[in-house]
N, CA, C and O atoms as a GROMACS GRO file, in nm:
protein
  620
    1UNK      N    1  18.654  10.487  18.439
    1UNK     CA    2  18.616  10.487  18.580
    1UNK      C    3  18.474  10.541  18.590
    1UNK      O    4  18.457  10.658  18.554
    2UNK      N    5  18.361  10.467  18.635
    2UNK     CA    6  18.279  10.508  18.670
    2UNK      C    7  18.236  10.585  18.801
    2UNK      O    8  18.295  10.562  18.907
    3UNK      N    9  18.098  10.706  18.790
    3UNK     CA   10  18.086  10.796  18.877
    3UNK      C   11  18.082  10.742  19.050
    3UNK      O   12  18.098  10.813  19.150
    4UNK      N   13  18.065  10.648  19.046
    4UNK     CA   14  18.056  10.575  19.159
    4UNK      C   15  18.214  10.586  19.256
    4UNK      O   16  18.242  10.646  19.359
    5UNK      N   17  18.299  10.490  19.156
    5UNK     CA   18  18.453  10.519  19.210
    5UNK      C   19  18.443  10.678  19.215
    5UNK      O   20  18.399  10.742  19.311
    6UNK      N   21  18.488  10.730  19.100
    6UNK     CA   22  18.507  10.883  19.113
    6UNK      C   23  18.494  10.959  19.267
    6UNK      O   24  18.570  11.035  19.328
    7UNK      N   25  18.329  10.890  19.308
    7UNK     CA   26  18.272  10.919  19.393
    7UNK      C   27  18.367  10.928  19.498
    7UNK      O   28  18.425  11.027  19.543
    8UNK      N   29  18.376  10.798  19.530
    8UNK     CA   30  18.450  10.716  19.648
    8UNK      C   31  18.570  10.812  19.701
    8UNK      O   32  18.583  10.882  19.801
    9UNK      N   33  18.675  10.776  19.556
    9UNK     CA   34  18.745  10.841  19.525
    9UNK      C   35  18.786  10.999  19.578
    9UNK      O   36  18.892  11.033  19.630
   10UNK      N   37  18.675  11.080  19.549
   10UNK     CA   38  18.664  11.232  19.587
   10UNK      C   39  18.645  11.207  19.722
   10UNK      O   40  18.728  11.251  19.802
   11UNK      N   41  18.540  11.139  19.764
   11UNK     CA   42  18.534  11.125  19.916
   11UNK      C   43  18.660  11.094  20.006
   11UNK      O   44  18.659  11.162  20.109
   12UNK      N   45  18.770  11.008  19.994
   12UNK     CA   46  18.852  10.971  20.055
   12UNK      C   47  18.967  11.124  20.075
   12UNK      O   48  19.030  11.180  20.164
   13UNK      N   49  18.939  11.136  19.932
   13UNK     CA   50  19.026  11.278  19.980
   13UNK      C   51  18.947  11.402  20.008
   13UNK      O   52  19.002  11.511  19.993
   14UNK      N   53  18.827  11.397  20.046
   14UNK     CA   54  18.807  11.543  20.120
   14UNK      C   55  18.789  11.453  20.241
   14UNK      O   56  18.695  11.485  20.315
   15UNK      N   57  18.832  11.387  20.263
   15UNK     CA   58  18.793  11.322  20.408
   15UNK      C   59  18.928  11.354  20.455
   15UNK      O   60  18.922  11.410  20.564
   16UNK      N   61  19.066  11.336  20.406
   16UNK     CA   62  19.198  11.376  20.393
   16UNK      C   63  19.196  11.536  20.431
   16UNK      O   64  19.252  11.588  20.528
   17UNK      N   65  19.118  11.600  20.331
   17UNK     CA   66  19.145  11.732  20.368
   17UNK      C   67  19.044  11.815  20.471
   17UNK      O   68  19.032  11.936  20.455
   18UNK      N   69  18.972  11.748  20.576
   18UNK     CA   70  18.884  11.775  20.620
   18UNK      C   71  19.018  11.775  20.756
   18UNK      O   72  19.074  11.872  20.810
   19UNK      N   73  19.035  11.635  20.777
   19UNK     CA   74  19.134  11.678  20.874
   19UNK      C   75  19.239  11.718  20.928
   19UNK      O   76  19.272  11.734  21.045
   20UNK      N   77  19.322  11.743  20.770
   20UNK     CA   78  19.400  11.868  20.766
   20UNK      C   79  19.356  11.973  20.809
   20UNK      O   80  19.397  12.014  20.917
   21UNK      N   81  19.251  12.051  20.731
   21UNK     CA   82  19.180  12.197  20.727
   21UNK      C   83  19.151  12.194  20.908
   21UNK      O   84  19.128  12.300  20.966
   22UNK      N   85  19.155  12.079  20.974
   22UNK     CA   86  19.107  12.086  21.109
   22UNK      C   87  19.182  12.082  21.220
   22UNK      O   88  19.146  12.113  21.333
   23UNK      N   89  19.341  12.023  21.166
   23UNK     CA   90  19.393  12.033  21.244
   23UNK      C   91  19.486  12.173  21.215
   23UNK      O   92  19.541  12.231  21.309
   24UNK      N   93  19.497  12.216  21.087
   24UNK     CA   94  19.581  12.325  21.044
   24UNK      C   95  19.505  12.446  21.120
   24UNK      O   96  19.570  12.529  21.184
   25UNK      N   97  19.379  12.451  21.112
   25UNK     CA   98  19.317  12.564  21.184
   25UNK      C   99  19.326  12.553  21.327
   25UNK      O  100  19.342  12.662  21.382
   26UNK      N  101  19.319  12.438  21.416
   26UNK     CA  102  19.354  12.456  21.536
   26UNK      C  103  19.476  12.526  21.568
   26UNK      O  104  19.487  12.615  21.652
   27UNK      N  105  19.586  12.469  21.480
   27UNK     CA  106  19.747  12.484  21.531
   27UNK      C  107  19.734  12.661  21.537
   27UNK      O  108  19.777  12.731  21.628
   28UNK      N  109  19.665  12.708  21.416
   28UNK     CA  110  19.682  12.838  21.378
   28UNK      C  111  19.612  12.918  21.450
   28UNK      O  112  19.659  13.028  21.480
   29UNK      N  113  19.523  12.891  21.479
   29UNK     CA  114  19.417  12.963  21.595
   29UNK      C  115  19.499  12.986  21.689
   29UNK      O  116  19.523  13.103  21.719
   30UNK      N  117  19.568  12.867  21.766
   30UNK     CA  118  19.626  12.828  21.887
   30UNK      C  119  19.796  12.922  21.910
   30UNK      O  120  19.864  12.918  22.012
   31UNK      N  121  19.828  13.004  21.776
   31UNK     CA  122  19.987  13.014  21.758
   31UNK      C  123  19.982  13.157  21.757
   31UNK      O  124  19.880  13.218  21.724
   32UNK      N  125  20.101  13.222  21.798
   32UNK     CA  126  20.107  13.369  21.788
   32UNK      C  127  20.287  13.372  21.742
   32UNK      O  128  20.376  13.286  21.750
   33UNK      N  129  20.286  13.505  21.696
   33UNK     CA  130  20.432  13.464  21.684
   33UNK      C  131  20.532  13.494  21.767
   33UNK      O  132  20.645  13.446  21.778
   34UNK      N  133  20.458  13.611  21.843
   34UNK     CA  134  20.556  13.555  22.003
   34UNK      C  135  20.527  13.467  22.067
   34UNK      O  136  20.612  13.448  22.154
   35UNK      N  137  20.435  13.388  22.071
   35UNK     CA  138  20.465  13.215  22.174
   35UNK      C  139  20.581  13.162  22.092
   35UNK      O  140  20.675  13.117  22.157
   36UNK      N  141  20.592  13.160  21.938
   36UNK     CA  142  20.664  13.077  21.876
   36UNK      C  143  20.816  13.170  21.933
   36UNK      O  144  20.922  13.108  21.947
   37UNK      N  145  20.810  13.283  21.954
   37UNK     CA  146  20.959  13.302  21.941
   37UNK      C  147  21.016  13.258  22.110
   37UNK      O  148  21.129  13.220  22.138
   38UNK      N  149  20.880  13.280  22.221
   38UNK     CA  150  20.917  13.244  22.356
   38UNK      C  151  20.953  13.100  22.367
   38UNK      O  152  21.003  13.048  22.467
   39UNK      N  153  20.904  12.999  22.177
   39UNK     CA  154  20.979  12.831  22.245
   39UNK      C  155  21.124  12.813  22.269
   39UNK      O  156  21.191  12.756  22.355
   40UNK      N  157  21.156  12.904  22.129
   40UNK     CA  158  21.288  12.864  22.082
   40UNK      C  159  21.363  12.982  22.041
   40UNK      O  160  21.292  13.080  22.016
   41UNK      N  161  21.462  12.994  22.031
   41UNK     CA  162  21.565  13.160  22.004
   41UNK      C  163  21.604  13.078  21.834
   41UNK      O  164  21.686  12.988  21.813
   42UNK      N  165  21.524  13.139  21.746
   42UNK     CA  166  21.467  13.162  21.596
   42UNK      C  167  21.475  13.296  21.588
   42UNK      O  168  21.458  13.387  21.671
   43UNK      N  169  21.517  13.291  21.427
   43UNK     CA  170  21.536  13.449  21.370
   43UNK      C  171  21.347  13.475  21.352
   43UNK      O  172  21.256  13.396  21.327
   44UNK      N  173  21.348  13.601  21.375
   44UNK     CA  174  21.204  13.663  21.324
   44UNK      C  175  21.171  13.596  21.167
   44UNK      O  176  21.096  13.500  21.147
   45UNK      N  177  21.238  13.662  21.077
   45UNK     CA  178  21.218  13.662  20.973
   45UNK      C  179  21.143  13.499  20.915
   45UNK      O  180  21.040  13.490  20.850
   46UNK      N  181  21.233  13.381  20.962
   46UNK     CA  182  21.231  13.289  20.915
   46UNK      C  183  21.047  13.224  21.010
   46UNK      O  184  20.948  13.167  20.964
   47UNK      N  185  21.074  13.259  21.114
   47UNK     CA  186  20.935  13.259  21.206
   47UNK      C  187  20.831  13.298  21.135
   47UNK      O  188  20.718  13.255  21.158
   48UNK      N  189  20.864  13.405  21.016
   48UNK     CA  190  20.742  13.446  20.957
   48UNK      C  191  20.714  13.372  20.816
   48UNK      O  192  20.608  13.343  20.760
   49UNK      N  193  20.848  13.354  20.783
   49UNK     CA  194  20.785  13.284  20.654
   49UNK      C  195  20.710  13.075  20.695
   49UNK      O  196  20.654  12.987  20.630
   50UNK      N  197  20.756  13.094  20.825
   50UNK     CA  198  20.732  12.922  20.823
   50UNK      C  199  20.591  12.946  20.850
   50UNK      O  200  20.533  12.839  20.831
   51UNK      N  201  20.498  13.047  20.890
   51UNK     CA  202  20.370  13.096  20.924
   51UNK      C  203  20.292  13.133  20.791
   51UNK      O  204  20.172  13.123  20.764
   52UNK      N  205  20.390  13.175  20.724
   52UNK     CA  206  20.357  13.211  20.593
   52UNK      C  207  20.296  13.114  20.483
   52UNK      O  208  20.213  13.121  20.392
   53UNK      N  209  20.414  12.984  20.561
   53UNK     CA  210  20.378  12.876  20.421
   53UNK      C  211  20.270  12.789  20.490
   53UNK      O  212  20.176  12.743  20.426
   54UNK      N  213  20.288  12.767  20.635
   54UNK     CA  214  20.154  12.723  20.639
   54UNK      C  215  19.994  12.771  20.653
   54UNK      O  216  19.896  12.697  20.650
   55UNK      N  217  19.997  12.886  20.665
   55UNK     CA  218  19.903  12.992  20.582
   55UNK      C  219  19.884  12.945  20.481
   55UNK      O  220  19.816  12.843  20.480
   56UNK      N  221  19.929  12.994  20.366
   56UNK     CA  222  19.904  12.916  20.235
   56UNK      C  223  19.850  12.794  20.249
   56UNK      O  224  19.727  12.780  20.250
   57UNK      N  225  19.928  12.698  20.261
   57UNK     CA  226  19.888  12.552  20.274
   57UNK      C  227  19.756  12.578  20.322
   57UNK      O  228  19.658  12.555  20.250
   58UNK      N  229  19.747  12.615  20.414
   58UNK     CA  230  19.605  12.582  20.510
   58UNK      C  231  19.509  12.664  20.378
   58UNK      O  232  19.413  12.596  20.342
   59UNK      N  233  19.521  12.761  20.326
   59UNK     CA  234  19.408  12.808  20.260
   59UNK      C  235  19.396  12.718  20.090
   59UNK      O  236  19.289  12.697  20.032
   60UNK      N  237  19.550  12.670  20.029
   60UNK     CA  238  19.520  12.571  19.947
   60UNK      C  239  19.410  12.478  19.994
   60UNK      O  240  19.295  12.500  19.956
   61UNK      N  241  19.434  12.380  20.069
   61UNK     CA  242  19.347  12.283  20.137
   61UNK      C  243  19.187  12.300  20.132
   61UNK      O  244  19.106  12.224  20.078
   62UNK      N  245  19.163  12.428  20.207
   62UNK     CA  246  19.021  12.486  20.260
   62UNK      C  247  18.978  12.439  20.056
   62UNK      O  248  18.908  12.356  19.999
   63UNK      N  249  19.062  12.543  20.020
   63UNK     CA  250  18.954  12.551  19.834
   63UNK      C  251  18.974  12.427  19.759
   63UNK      O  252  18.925  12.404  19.649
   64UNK      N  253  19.034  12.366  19.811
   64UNK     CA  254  19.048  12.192  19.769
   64UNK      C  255  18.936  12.108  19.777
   64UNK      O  256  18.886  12.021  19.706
   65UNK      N  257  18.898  12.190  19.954
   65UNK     CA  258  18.821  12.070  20.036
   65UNK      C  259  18.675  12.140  19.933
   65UNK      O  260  18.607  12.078  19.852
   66UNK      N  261  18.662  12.286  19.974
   66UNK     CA  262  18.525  12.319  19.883
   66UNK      C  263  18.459  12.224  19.772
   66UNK      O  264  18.344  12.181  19.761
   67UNK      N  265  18.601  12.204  19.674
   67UNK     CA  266  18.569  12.184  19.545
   67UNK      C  267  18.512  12.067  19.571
   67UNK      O  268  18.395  12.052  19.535
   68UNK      N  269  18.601  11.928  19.658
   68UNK     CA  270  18.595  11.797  19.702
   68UNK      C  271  18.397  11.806  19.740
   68UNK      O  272  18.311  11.721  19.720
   69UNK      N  273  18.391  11.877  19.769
   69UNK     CA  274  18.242  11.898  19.859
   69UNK      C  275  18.159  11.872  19.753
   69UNK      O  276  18.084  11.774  19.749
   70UNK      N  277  18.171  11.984  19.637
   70UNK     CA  278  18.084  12.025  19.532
   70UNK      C  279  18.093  11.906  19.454
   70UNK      O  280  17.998  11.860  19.392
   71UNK      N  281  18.202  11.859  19.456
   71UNK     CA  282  18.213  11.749  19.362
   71UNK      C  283  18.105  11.650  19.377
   71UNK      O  284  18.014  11.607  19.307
   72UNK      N  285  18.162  11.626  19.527
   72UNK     CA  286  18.039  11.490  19.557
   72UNK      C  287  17.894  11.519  19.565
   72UNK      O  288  17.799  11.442  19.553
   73UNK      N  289  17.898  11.613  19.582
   73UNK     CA  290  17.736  11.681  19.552
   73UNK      C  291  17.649  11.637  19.429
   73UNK      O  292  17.543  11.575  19.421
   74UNK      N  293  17.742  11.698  19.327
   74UNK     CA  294  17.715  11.707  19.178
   74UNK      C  295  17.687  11.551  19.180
   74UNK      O  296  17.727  11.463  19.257
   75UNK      N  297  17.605  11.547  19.070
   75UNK     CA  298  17.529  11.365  19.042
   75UNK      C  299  17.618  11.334  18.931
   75UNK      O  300  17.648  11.215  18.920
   76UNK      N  301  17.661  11.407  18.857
   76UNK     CA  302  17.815  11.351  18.734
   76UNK      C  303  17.904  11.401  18.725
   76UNK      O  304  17.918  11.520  18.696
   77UNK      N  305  17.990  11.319  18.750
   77UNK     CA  306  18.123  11.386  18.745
   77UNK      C  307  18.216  11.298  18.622
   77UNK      O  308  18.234  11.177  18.623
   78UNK      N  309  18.253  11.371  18.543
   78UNK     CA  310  18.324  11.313  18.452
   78UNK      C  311  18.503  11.267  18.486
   78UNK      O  312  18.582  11.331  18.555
   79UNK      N  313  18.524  11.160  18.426
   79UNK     CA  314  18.696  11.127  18.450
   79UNK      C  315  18.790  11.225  18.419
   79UNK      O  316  18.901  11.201  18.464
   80UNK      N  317  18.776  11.348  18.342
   80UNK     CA  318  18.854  11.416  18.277
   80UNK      C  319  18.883  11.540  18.414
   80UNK      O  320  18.983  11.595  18.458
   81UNK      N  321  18.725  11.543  18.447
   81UNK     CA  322  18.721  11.680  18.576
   81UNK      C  323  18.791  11.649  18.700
   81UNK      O  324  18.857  11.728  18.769
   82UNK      N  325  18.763  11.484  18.727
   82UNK     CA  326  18.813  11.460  18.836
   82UNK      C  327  18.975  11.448  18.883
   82UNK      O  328  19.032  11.466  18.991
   83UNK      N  329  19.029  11.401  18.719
   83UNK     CA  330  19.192  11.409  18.723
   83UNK      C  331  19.220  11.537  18.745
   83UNK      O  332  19.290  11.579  18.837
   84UNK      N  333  19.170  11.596  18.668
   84UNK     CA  334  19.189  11.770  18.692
   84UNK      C  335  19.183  11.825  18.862
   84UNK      O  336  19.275  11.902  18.888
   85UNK      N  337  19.123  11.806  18.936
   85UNK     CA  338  19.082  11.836  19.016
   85UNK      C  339  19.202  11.754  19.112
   85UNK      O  340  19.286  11.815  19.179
   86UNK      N  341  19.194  11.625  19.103
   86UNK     CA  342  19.325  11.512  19.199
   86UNK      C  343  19.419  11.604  19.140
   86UNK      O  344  19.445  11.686  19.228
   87UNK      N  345  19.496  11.636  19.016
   87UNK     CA  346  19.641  11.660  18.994
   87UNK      C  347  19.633  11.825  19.046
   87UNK      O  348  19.734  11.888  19.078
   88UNK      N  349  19.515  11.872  19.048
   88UNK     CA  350  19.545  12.017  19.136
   88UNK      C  351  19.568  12.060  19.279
   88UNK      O  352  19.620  12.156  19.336
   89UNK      N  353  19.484  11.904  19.327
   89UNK     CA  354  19.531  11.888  19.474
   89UNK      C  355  19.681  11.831  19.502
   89UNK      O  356  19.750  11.866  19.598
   90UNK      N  357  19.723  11.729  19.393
   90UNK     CA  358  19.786  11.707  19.435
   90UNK      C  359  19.950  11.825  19.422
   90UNK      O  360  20.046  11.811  19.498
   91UNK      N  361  19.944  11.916  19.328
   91UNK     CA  362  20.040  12.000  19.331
   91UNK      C  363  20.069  12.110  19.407
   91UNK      O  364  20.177  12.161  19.436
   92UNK      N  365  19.910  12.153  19.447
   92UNK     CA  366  19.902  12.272  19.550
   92UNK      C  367  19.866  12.277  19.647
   92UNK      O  368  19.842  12.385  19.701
   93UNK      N  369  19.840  12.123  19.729
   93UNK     CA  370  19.855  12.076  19.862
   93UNK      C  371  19.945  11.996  19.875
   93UNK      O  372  20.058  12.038  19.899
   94UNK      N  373  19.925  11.890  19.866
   94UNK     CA  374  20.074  11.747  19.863
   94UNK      C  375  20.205  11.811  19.830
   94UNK      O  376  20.295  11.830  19.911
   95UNK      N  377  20.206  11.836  19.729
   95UNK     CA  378  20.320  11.878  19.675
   95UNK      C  379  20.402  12.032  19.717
   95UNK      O  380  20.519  12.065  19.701
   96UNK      N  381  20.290  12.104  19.773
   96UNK     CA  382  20.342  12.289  19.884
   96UNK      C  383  20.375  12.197  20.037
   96UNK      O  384  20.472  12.227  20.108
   97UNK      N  385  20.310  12.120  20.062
   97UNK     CA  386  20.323  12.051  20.182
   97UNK      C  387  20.458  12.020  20.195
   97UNK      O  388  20.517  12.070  20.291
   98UNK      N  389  20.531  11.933  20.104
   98UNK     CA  390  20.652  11.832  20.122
   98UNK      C  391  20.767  11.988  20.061
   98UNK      O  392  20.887  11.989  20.090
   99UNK      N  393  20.714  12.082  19.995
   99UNK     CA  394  20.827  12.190  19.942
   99UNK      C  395  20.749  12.308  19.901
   99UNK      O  396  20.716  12.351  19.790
  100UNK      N  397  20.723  12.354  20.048
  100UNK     CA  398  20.676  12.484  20.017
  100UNK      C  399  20.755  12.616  19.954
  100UNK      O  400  20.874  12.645  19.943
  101UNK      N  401  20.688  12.651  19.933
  101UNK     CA  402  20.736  12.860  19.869
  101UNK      C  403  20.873  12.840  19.986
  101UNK      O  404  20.888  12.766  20.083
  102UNK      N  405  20.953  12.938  19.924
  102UNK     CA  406  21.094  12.990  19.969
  102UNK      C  407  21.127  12.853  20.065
  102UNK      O  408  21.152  12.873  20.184
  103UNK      N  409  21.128  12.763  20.032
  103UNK     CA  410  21.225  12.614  20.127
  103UNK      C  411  21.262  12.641  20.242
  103UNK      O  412  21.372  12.635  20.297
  104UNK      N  413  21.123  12.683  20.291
  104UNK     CA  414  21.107  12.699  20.477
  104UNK      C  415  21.149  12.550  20.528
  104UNK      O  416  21.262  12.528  20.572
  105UNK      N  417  21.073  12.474  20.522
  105UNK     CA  418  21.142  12.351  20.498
  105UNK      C  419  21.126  12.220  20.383
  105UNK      O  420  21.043  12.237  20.293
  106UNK      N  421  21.202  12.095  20.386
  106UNK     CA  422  21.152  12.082  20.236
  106UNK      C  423  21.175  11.864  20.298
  106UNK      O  424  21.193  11.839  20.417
  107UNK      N  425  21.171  11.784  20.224
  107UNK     CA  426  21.144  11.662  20.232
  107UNK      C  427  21.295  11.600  20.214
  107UNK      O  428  21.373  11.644  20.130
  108UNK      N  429  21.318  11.518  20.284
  108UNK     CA  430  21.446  11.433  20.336
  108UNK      C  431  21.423  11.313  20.190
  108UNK      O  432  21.312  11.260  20.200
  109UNK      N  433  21.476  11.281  20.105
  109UNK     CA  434  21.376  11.212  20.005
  109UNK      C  435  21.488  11.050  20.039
  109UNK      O  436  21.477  10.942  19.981
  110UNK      N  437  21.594  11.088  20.155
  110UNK     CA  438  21.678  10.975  20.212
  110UNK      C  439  21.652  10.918  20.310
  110UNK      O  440  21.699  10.806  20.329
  111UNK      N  441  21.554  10.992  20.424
  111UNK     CA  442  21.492  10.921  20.531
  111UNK      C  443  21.409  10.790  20.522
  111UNK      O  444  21.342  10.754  20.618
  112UNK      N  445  21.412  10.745  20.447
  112UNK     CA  446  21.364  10.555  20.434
  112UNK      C  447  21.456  10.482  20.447
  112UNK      O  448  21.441  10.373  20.502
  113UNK      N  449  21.607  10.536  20.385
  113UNK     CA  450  21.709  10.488  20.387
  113UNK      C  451  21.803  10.509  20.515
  113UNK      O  452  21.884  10.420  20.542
  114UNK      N  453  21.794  10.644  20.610
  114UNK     CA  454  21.930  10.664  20.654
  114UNK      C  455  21.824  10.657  20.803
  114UNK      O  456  21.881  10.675  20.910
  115UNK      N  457  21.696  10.636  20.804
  115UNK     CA  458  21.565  10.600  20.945
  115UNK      C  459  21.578  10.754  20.978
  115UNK      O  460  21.555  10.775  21.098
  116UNK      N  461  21.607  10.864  20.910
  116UNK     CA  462  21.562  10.998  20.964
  116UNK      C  463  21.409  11.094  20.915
  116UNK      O  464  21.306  11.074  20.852
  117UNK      N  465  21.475  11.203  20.990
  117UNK     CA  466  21.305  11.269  20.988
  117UNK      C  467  21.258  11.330  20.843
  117UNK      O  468  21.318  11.420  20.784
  118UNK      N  469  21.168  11.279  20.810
  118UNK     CA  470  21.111  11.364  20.671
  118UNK      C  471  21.099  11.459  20.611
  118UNK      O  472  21.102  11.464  20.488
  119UNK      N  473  21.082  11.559  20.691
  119UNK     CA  474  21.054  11.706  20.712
  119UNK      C  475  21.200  11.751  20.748
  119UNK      O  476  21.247  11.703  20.851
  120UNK      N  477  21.272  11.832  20.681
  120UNK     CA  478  21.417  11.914  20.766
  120UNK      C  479  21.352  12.048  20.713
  120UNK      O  480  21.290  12.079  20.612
  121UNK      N  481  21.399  12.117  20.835
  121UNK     CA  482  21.386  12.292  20.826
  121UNK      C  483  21.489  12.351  20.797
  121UNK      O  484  21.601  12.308  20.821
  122UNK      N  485  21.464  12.455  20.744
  122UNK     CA  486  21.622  12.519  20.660
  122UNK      C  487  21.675  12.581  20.761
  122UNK      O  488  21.795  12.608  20.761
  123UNK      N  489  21.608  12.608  20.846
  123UNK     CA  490  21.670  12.678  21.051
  123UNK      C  491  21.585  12.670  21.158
  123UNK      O  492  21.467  12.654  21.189
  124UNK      N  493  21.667  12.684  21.192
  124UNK     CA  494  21.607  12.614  21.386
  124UNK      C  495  21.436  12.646  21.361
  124UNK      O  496  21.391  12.748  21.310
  125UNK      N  497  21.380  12.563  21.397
  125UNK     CA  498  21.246  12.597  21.420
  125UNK      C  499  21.170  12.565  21.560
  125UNK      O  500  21.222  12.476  21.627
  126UNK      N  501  21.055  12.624  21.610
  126UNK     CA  502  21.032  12.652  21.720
  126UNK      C  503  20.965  12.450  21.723
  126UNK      O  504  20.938  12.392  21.618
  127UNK      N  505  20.955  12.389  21.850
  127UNK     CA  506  20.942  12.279  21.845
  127UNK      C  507  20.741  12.252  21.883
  127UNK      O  508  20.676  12.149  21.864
  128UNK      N  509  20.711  12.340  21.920
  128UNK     CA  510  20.550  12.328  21.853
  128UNK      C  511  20.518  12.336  21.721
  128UNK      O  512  20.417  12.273  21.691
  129UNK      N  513  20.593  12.414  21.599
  129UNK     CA  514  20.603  12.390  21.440
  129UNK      C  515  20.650  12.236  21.409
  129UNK      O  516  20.571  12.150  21.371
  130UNK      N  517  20.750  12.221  21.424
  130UNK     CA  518  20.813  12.104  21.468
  130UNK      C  519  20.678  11.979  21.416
  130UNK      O  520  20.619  11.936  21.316
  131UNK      N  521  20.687  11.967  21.555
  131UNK     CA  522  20.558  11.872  21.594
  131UNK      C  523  20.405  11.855  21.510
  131UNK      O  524  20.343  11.759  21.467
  132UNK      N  525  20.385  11.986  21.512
  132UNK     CA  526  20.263  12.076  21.424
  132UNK      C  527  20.223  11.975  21.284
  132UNK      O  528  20.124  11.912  21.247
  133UNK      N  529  20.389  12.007  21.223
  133UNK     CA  530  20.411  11.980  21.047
  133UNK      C  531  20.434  11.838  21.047
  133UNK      O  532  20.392  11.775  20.950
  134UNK      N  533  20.514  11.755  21.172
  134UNK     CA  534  20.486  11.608  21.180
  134UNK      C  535  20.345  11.526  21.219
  134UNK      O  536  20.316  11.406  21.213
  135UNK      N  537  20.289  11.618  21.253
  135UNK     CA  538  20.159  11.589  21.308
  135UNK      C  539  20.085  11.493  21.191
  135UNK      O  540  20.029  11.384  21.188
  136UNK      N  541  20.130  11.633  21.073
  136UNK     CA  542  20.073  11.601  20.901
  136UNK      C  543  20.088  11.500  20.828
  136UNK      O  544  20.018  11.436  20.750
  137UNK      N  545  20.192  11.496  20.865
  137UNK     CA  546  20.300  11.412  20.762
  137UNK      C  547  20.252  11.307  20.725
  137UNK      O  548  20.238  11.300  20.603
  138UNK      N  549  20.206  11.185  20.807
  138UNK     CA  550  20.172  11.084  20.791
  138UNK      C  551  20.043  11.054  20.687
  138UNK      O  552  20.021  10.964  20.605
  139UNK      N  553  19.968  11.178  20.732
  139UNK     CA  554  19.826  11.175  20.632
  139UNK      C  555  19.876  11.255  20.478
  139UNK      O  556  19.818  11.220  20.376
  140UNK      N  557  19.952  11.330  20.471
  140UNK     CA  558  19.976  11.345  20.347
  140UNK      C  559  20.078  11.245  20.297
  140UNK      O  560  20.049  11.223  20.179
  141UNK      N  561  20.173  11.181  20.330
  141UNK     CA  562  20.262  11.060  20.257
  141UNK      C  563  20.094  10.947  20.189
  141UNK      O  564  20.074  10.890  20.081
  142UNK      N  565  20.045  10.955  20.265
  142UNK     CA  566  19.909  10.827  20.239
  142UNK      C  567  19.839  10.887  20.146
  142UNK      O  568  19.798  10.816  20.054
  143UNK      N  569  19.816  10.986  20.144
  143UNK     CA  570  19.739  11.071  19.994
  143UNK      C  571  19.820  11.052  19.876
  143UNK      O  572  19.793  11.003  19.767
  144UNK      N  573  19.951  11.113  19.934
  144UNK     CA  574  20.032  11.169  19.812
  144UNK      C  575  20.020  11.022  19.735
  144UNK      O  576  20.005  11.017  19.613
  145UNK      N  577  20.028  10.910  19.813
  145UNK     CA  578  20.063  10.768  19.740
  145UNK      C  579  19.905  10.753  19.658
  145UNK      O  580  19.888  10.750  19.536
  146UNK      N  581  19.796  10.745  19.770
  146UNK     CA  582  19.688  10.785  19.711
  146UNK      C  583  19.648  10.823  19.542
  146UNK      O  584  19.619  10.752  19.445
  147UNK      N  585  19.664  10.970  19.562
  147UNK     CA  586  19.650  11.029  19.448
  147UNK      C  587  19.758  10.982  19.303
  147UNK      O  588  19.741  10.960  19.183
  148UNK      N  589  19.863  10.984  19.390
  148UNK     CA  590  19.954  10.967  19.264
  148UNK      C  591  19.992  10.776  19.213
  148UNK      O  592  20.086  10.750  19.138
  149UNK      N  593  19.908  10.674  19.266
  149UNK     CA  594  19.954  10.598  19.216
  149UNK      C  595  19.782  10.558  19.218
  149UNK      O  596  19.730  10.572  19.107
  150UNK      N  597  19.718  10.524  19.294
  150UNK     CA  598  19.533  10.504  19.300
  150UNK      C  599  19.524  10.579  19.223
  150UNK      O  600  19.599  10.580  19.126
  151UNK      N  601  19.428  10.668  19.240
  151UNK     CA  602  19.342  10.751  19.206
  151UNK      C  603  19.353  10.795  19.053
  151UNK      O  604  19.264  10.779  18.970
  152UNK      N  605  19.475  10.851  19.030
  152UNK     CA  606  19.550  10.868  18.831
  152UNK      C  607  19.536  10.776  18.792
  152UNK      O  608  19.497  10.793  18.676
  153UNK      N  609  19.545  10.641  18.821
  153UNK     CA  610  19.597  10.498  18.734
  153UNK      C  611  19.437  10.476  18.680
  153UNK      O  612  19.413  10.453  18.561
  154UNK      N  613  19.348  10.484  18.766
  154UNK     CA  614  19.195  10.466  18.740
  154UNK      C  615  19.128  10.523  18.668
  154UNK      O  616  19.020  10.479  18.630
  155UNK      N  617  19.206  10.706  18.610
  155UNK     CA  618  19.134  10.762  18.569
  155UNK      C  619  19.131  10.701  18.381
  155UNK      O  620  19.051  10.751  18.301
   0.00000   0.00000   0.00000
């Protein structure tokens, strides 16, 4: 694969994680964890870890998007750095995304089959999270395919 694709390549996915990092920071800016507990009658505890994992997530992403930046910056980028770099996004964003830390919630891998929702939460969750994490969904299923069937096959 030449630096050109590579290029492309890196670009499509910090373009991916640009509007993650943009919409993850709005939601989070925008959230407290008493609004979340005034949506819905949710245990505390679980309120905190679903804040927790998308915390994480959101700060995976941010040092994703950095690297994505630097990458395209740099005038060579070799095939070896760039797999490196796709299979790190894809395990510690894509992959925390669909099954984060402690299975706050985790991926329906039957919803193509049974027409249900992708995302199930392990307990009630407040319905601005809800919404929030479906918001995502769609742009990470298109990466995840992205990275893991594009982007690897080329390298």
């Amino acid at each position: 694969m030449d630096n050109t694709l590579i290029k492309d390549e890196t670009e499509k996915v910090a373009f991916f994680l640009e509007n993650v990092v943009e919409k993850m920071t709005t939601y989070m800016n925008s959230i407290t964890i008493r609004s979340l507990e005034d949506e819905a009658e949710c245990e505390r505890p679980y309120l905190l870890e679903l804040l927790r994992a998308a915390r994480s997530l959101l700060v995976f992403c941010e040092e994703a998007l950095d690297v994505c930046r630097q990458m395209i910056r740099n005038s060579i980028i070799t095939p070896s750095y760039a797999r490196q770099l796709f299979e790190k996004i894809y395990y510690q964003c894509i992959e925390r995304f669909f099954h984060p830390k402690n299975d706050t919630w985790y991926e329906n891998s039957r919803c193509s089959y049974t027409d249900s929702e992708m995302i199930i939460f392990r307990k009630t969750a407040p319905p601005s999270f809800i919404r929030f994490i479906n918001s995502l969904e769609k742009d990470f299923i298109t990466i995840r395919e992205e990275i893991d069937f594009g982007v690897q096959s080329h390298l």
